[in-house]
ZAMARGU-4260 file (C-alpha; in steps of 0.2 Angstrom, whole numbers, plus 5000, padded with zeros to 4 digits):
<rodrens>
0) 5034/4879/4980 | 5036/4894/4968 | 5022/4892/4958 | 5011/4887/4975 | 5016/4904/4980
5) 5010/4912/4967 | 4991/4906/4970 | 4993/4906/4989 | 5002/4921/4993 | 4990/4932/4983
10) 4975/4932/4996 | 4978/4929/5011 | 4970/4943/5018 | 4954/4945/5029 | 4944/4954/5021
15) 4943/4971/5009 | 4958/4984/5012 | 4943/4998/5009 | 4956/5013/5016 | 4966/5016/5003
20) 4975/5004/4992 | 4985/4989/5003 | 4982/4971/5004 | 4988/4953/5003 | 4979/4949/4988
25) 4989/4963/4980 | 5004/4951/4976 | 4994/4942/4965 | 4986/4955/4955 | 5004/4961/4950
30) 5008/4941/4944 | 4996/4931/4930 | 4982/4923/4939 | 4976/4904/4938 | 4970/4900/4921
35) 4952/4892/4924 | 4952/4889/4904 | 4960/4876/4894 | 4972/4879/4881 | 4969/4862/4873
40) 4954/4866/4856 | 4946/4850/4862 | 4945/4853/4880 | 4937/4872/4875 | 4926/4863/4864
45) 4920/4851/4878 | 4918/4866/4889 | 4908/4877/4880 | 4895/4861/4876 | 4894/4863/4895
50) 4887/4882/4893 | 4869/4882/4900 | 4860/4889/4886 | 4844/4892/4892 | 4852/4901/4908
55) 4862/4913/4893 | 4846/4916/4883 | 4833/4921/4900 | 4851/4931/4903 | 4850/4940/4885
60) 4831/4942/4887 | 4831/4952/4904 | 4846/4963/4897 | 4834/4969/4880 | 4821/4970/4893
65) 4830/4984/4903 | 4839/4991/4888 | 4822/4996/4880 | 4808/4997/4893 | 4818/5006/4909
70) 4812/5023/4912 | 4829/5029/4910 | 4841/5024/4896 | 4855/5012/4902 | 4873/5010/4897
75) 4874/4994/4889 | 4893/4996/4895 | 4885/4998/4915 | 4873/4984/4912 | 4887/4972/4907
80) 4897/4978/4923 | 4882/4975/4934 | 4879/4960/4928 | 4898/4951/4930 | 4898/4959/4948
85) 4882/4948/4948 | 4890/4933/4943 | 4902/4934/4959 | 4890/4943/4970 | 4881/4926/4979
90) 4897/4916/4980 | 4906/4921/4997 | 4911/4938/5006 | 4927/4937/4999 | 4925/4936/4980
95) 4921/4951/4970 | 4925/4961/4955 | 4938/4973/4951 | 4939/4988/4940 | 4956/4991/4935
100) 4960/5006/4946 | 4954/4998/4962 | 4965/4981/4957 | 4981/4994/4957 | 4977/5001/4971
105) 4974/4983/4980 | 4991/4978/4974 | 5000/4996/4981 | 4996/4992/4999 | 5007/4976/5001
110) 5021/4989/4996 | 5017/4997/5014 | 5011/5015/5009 | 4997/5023/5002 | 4985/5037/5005
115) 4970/5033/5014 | 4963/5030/5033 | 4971/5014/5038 | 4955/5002/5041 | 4953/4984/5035
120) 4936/4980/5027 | 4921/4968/5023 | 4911/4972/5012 | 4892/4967/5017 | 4880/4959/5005
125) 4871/4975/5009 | 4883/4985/5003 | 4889/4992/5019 | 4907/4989/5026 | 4910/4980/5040
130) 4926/4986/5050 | 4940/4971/5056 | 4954/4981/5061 | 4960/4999/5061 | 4979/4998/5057
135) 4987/5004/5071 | 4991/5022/5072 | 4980/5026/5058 | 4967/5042/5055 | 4954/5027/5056
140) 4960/5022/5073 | 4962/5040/5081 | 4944/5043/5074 | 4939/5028/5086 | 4934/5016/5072
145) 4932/4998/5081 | 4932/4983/5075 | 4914/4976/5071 | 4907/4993/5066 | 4897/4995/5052
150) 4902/5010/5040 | 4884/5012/5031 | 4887/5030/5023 | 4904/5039/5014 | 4904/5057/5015
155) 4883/5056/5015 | 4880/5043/5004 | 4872/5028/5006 | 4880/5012/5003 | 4871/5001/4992
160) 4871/4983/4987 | 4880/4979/4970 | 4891/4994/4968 | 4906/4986/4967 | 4923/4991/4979
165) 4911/5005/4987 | 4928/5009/4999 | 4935/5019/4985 | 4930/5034/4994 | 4939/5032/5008
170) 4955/5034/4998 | 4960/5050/4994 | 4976/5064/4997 | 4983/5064/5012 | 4977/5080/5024
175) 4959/5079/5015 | 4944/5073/5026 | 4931/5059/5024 | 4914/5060/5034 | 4907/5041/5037
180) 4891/5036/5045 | 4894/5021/5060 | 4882/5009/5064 | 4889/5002/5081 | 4880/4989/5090
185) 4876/4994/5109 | 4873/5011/5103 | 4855/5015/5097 | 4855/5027/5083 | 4870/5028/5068
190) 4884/5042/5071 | 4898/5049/5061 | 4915/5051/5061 | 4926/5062/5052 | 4944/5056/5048
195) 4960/5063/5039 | 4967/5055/5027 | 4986/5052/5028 | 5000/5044/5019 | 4999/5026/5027
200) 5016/5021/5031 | 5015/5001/5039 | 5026/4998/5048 | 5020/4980/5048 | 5034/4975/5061
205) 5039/4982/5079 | 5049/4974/5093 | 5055/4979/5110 | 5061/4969/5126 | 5048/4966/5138
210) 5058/4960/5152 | 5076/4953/5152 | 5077/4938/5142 | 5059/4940/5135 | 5056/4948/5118
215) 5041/4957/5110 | 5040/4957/5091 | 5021/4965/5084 | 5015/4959/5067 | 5002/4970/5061
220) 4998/4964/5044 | 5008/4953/5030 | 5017/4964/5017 | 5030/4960/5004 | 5046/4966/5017
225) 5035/4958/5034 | 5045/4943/5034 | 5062/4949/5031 | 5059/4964/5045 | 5053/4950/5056
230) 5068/4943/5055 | 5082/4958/5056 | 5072/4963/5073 | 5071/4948/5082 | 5090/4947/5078
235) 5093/4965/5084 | 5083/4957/5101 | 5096/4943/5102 | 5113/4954/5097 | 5117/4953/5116
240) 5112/4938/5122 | 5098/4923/5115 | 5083/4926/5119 | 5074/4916/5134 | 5056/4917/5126
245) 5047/4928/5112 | 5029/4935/5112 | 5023/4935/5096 | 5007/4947/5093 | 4994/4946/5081
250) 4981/4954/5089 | 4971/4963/5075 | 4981/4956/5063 | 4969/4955/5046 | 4980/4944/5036
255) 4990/4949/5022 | 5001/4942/5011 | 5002/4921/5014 | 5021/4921/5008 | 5026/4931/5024
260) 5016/4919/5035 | 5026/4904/5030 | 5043/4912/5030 | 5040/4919/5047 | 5034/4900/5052
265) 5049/4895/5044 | 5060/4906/5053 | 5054/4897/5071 | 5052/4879/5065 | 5065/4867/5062
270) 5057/4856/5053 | 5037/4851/5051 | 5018/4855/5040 | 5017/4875/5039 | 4999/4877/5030
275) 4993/4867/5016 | 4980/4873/5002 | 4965/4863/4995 | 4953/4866/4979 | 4945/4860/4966
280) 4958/4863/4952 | 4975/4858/4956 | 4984/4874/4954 | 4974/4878/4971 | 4984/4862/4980
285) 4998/4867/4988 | 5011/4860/5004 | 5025/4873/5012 | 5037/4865/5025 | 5051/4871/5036
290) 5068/4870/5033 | 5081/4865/5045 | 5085/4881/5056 | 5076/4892/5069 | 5080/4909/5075
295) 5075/4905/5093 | 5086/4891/5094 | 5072/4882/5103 | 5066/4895/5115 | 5049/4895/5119
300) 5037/4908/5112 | 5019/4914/5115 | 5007/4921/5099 | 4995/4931/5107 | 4977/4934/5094
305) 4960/4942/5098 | 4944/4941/5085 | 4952/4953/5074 | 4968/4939/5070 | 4964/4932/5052
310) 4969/4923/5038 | 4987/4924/5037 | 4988/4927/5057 | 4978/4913/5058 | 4989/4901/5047
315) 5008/4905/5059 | 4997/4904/5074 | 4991/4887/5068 | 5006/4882/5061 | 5017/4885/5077
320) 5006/4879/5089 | 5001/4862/5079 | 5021/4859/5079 | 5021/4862/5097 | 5031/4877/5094
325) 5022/4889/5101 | 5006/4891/5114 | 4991/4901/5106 | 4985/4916/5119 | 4971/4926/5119
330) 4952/4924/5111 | 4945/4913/5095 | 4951/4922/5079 | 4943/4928/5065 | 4941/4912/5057
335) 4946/4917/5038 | 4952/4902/5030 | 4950/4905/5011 | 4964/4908/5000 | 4959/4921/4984
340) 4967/4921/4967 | 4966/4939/4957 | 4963/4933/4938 | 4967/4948/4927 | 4954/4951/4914
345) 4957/4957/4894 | 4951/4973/4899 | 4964/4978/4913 | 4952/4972/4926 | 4951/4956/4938
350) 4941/4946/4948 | 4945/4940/4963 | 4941/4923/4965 | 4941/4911/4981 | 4950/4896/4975
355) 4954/4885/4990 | 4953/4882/5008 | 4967/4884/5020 | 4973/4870/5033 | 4983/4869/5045
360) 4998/4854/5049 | 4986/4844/5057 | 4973/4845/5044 | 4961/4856/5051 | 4951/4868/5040
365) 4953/4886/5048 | 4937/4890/5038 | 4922/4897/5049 | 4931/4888/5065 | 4948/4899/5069
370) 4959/4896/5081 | 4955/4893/5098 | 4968/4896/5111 | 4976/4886/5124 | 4974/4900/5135
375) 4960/4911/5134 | 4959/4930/5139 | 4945/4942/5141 | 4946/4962/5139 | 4944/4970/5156
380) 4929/4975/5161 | 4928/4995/5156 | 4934/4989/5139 | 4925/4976/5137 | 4914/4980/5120
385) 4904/4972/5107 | 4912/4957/5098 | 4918/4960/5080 | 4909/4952/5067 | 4916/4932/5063
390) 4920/4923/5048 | 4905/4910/5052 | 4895/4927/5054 | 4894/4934/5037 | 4883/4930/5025
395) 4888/4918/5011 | 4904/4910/5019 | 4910/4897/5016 | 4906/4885/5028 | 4915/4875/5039
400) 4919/4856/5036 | 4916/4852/5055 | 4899/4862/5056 | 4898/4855/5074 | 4912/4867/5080
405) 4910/4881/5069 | 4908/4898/5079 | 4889/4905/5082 | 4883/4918/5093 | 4894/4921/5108
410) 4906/4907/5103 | 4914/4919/5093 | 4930/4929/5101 | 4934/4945/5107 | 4945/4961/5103
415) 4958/4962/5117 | 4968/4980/5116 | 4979/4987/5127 | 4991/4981/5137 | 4985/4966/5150
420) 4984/4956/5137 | 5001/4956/5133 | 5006/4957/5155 | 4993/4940/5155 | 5002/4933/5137
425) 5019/4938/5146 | 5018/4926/5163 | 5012/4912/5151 | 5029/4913/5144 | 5040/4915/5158
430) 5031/4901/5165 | 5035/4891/5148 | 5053/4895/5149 | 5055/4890/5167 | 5050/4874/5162
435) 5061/4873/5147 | 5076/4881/5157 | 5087/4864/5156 | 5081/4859/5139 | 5096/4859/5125
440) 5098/4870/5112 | 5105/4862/5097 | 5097/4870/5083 | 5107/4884/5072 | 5099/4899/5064
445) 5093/4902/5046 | 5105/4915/5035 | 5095/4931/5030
</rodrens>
């Protein structure tokens, strides 16, 4: 399972942490990526025989070309870097390159701090960033950033296709302020925002009681300590007395780091499939299961997602509700269902590669198709707002391997804030542990 871990937990993120410098895919870029190469001299041999020649020399002809007839000189350094983003540029939103300095700050937000606005990010073919999820509590979220907006200009300047990590800008000392240009569907002209920068302090789990007996625990993304938090507070919830029913919420929830995922999974389930991983090489095949032991002891739980729920959300909310351990509340998620694998480069940068596809215990592929809930909620009507931007929705996805149920148009989910999701997510629950009331509870917890 170790060495799983290392390819899987690296991306499990949604999309680009543009803020400051957090994300799921940072584990990796701390650990040696994938080797794509072979080490064998007869193998590499057989592989560079497979170089397309002619594509290298129409490649070498188009870079004299521009070296000696632009109107301007060009850094043959910058043509070189243009052209590897190239290379990565048409595969799928998720897959990019990184110069060193943005690869360290990617792997500083799994710690749970950095300086930034606190906003989860796709970057757009176009170049413009696509907003998932403002984290909660953060300068982008008291600006009123939303999910689904487009951020199409940083303190006034366009952003343009082919830049690289054009979200640099948004990071920055804390107290300083950044100026972005929205785009927000339902309004008619562009607008901006100005937001202060702050030290970004994730405090990826909270927990409180909802009602006697029923427990609240909020995940708000998947950092290196989630899992172990997760655990310490749901035990704090039970110190009097075992819990009667758990609401687990992932609203907004971009993803993060996969490992968390599947020990929180781990922590409900006694036994069963968590998430499996599928490519084409087979250090991107992967299995976790559970071990005997869960926390609840049996006692139902409810996992509450909205549009914004992706990647790692997505793979406990599949995982616990494909073991029948949990019931899925709320709207279709994000759809996310990739798994990324930061390859360090001689040069101190990486690329960050999609490797593999996600499924769930019963074999579905998350990608482009999400998780649909048993029970499906709607925001009320004075917050209703535009739907956030899908997985199926971007350009370049990957597609989904049952096409026929992927998410189009209006069968795309909704972002559910506040608090009536949670009062609707609630009476699911209660009703759940009604009927599970005389059902025996056999199974002992798992040691921290």
């Amino acid at each position: 399972m170790a060495r799983a871990l290392l390819l899987a937990s690296t991306f499990a993120c949604a999309p680009v942490f543009a803020q400051a410098q957090d994300t799921p895919e940072a584990e990796s870029a701390e650990q040696a990526g994938p080797q794509i190469a072979s080490d064998d001299p007869d193998a590499a041999s057989v592989d560079a025989a497979k170089v397309p020649l002619d594509e290298i020399r129409r490649y070498v002809m188009v870079f004299n070309a521009i070296r000696q007839g632009y109107v301007d000189p060009v850094d043959d350094h910058a043509l070189m870097q243009s052209a590897v983003r190239g290379l990565l540029l048409d595969l799928d939103p998720h897959s990019s390159y990184m110069k060193k300095a943005d690869a360290e700050d990617f792997a500083e937000q799994t710690r749970g701090a950095y300086d930034g606005v606190g906003v989860e990010l796709q970057q757009l073919p176009e170049g413009a960033l696509r907003v998932v999820a403002p984290l909660d509590d953060s300068p982008a979220e008291r600006a009123g950033l939303r999910s689904g907006d487009q951020i199409i200009a940083i303190d006034g300047k366009p952003l343009t296709a082919g830049e690289g990590d054009v979200s640099s800008p948004l990071r920055g000392k804390a107290g300083t302020k950044v100026v972005v240009k929205v785009l927000r569907k339902g309004r008619p002209e562009p607008f901006e925002l100005t937001l202060v920068r702050d030290t970004i302090r994730t405090a990826s789990v909270r927990s409180r009681m909802l009602e006697p007996g029923f427990g609240y625990v909020r995940i708000a993304s998947f950092q290196a300590s989630t899992a172990s938090d997760f655990a310490k507070q749901l035990d704090a919830l039970q110190k009097d007395a075992p819990l009667r029913g758990l609401l687990l919420d992932l609203r907004s929830n971009p993803g993060g780091l996969l490992v968390g995922a599947v020990q929180i999974a781990d922590e409900l389930l006694d036994k069963g499939g968590i998430v499996s991983t599928k490519g084409r090489e087979m250090i991107g095949n992967s299995r976790f299961d559970a071990t005997p032991g869960d926390r609840m002891k049996g006692a139902p739980v409810v996992v509450l997602v909205d549009a914004g729920s992706a990647s790692a959300a997505e793979v406990l909310a599949g995982a616990l509700r494909d073991n029948k351990r949990a019931k899925v509340v709320g709207s279709r998620t994000f759809g996310k269902g990739s798994v990324q694998s930061m390859l360090p480069l001689d040069n101190g940068d990486s690329v960050k590669l999609t490797t593999a596809r996600y499924y769930t215990p019963s074999g579905q592929s998350i990608q482009a198709l999400g998780i649909v809930p048993d029970v499906v909620l709607h925001p009320e009507a004075g917050q209703r707002g535009p739907a956030p931007v899908s997985e199926a929705a971007l350009p370049g996805h990957l597609k989904a391997e049952a096409e026929a149920d992927a998410m189009e148009g209006d069968n795309a989910g909704e972002v559910l804030p506040g608090a009536k999701p949670i009062d609707a997510a609630l009476q699911e629950l209660k009703r759940m542990a009604g009927a599970a009331a005389s059902a025996p509870a056999t199974a002992a917890a798992k040691p921290q």
